[in-house]
SERO-4910 file (N, C-alpha, C, O; in steps of 0.05 Angstrom, whole numbers):
BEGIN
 pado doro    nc1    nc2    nc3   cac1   cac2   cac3    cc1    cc2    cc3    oc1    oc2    oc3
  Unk    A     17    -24      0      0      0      0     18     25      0     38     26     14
  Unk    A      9     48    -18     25     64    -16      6     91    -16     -4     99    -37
  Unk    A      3    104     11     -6    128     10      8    152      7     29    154     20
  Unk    A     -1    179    -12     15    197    -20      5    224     -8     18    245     -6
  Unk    A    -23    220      1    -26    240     24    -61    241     25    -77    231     10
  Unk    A    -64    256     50    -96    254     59   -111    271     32   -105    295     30
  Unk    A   -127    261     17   -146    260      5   -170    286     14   -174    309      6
  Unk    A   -179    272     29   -209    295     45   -210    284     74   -198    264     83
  Unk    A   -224    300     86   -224    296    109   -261    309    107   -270    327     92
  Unk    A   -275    291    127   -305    289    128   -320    294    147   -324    278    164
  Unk    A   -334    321    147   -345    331    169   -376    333    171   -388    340    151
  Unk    A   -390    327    192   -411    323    193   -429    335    219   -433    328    242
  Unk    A   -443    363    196   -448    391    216   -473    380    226   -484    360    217
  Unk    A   -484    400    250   -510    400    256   -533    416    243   -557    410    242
  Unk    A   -517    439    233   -533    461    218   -518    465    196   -495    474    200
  Unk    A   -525    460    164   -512    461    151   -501    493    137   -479    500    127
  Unk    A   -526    508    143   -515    541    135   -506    548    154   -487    561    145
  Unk    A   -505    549    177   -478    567    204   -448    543    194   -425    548    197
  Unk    A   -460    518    182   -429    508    183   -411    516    156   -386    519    156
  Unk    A   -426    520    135   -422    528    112   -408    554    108   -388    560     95
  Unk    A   -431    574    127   -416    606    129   -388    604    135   -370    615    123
  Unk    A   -383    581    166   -363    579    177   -333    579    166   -314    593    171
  Unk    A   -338    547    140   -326    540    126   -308    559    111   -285    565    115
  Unk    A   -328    567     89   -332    583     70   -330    619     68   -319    631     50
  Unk    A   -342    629     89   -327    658     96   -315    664    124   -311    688    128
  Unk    A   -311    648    141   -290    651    153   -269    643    155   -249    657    159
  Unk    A   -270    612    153   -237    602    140   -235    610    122   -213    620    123
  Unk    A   -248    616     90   -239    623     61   -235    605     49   -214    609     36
  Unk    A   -248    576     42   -236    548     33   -260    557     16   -276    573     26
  Unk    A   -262    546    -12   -267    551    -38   -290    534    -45   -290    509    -44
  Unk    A   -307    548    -51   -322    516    -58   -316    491    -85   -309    501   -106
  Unk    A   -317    475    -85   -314    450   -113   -347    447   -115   -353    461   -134
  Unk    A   -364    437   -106   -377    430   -110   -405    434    -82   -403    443    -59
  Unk    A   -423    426    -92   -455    434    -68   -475    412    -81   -482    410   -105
  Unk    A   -480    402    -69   -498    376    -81   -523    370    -53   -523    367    -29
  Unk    A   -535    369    -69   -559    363    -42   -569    334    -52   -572    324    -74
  Unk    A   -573    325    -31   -582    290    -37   -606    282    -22   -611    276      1
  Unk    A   -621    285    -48   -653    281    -29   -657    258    -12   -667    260     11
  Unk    A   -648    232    -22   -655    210    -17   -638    205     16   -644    189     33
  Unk    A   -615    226     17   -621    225     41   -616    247     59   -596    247     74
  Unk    A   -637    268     58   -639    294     72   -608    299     72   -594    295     92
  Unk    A   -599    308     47   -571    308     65   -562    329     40   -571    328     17
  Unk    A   -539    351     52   -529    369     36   -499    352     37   -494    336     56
  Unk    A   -478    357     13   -450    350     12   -440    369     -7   -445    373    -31
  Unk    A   -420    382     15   -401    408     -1   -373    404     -2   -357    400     16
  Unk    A   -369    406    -25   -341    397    -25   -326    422    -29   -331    432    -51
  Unk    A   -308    437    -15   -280    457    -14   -259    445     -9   -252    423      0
  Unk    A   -246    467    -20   -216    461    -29   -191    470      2   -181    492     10
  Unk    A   -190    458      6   -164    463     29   -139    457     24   -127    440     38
  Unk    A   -126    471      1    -93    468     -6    -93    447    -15   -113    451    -28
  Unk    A    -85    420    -23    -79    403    -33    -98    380    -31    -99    364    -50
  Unk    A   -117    375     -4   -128    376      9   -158    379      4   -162    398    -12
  Unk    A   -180    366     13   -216    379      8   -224    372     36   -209    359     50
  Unk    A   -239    377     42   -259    377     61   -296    379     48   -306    397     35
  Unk    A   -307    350     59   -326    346     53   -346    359     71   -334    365     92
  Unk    A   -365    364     72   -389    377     91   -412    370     97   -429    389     96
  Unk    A   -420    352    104   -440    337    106   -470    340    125   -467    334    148
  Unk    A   -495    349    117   -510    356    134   -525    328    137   -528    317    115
  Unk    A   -535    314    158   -552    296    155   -578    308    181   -571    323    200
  Unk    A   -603    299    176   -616    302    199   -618    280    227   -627    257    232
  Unk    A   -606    299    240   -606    290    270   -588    265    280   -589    244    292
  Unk    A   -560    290    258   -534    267    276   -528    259    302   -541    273    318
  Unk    A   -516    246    313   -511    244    341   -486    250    352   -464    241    345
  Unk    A   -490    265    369   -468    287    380   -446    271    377   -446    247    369
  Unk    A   -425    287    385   -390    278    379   -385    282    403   -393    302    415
  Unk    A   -366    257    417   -361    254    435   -346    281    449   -335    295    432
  Unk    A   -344    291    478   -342    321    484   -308    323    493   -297    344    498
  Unk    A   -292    292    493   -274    297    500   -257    300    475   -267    294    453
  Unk    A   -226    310    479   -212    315    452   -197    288    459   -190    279    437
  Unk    A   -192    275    475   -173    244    473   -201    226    469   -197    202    469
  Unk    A   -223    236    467   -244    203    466   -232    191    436   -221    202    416
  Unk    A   -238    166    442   -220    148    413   -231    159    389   -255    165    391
  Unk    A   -220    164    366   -227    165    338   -208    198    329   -188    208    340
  Unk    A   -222    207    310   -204    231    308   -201    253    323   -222    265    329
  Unk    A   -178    261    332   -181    285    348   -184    310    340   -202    320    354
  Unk    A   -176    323    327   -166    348    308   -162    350    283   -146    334    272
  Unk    A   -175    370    268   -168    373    237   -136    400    242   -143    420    254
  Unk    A   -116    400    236    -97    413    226   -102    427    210   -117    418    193
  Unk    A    -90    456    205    -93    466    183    -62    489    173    -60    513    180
  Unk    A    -45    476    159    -17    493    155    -24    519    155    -46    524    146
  Unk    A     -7    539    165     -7    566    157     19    573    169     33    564    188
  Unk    A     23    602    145     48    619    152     50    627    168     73    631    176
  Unk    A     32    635    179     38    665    202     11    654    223    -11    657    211
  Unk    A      6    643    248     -9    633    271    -15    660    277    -39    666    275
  Unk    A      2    679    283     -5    708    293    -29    717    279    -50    718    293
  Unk    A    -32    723    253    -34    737    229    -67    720    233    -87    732    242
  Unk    A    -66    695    225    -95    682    221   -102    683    249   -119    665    246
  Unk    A   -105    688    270   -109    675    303   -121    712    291   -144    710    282
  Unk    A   -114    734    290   -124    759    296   -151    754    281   -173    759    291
  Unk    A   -147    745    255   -157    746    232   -197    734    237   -220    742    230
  Unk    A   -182    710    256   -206    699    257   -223    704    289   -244    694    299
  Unk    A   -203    724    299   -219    738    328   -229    765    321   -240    780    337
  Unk    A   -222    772    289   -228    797    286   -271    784    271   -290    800    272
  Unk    A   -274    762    262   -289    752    251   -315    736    278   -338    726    275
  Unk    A   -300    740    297   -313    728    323   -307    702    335   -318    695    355
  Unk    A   -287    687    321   -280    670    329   -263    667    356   -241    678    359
  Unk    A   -276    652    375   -254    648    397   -221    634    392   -225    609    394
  Unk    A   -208    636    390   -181    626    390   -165    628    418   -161    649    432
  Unk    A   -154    599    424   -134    598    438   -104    617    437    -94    625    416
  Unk    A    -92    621    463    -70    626    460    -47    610    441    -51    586    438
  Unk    A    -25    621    427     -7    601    423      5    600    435     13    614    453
  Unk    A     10    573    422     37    552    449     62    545    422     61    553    399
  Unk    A     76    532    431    106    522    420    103    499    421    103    492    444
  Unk    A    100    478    401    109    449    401    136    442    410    156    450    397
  Unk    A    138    423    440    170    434    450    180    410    435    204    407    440
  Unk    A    169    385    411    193    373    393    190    387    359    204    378    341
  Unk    A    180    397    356    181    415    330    189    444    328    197    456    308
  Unk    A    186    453    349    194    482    355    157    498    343    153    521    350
  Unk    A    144    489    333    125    503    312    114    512    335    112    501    357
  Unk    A    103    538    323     80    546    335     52    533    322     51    521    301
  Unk    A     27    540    342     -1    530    339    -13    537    361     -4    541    384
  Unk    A    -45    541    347    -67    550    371    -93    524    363    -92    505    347
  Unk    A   -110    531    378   -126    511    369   -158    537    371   -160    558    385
  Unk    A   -178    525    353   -215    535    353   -229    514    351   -224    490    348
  Unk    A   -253    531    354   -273    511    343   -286    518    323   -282    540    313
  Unk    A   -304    500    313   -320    501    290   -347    497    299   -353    484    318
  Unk    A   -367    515    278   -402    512    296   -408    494    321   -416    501    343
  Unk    A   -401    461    307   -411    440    326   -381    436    346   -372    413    345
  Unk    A   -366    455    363   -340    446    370   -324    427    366   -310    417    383
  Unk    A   -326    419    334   -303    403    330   -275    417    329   -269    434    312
  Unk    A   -258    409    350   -232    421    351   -219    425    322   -225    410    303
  Unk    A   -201    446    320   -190    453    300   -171    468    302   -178    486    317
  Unk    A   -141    471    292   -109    470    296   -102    491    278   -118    493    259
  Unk    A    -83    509    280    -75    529    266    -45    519    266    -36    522    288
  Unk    A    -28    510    248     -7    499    260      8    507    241      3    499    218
  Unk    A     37    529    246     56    552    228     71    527    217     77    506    227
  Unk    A     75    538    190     94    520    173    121    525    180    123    546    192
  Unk    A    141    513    176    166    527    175    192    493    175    191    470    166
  Unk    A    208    508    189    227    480    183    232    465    209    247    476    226
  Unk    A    223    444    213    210    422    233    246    420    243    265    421    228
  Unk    A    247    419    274    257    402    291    259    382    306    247    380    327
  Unk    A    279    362    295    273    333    319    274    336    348    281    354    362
  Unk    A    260    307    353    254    315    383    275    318    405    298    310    406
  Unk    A    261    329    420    292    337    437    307    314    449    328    318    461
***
């Protein structure tokens, strides 16, 4: 098997227009595609996140996501950026709560973490040139 990198990553809102706005004019991810699927009450938006998509999925009356960030399955979506400072203002100037940043103490990187409509955690994490661990 040879994987060459994550594909999409699949999110599954409670409200599809506050998650869409979210998506779409406050992060700035692009749309590909909007498809509504009758057969099963369900909206699927596909944007573009760098190399990267993110799917959007509305269904009626998902069942909540577990409230802890270690409960088993995925924890966090990541999202590269140049400047943590720059986007962290960007998206408190938009209303978004954002964490302080911290320093990854085996990468040196900076990162903050938000949320998204339904608090799914989400990572602001500065690109640059990675250090091994200490």
């Amino acid at each position: 098997m040879l994987v060459k990198q994550i594909h999409h990553a699949a999110i599954i809102c409670s409200n599809y227009e506050i998650s869409k706005h979210f998506y779409v004019h406050i992060l700035g991810f692009p749309v590909i595609a909007e498809n509504y699927r009758e057969d099963r009450s369900s909206y699927k938006l596909d944007l573009q996140a760098g190399e990267s998509r993110i799917e959007l999925f509305s269904f009626p009356s998902p069942p909540d996501r577990p409230d802890a960030p270690e409960a088993r399955g995925l924890r966090h979506l990541a999202f590269a950026v140049e400047d943590v400072d720059h986007c962290r203002q960007e998206l408190e100037e938009k209303g978004v709560h954002v964490e302080e940043v911290r320093v990854d103490p085996y990468t040196g990187r900076r990162f903050t973490f938000f949320k998204d409509p339904d608090q799914l955690p989400l990572e602001l994490y500065e690109t640059g040139e990675e250090r091994t661990g200490k």
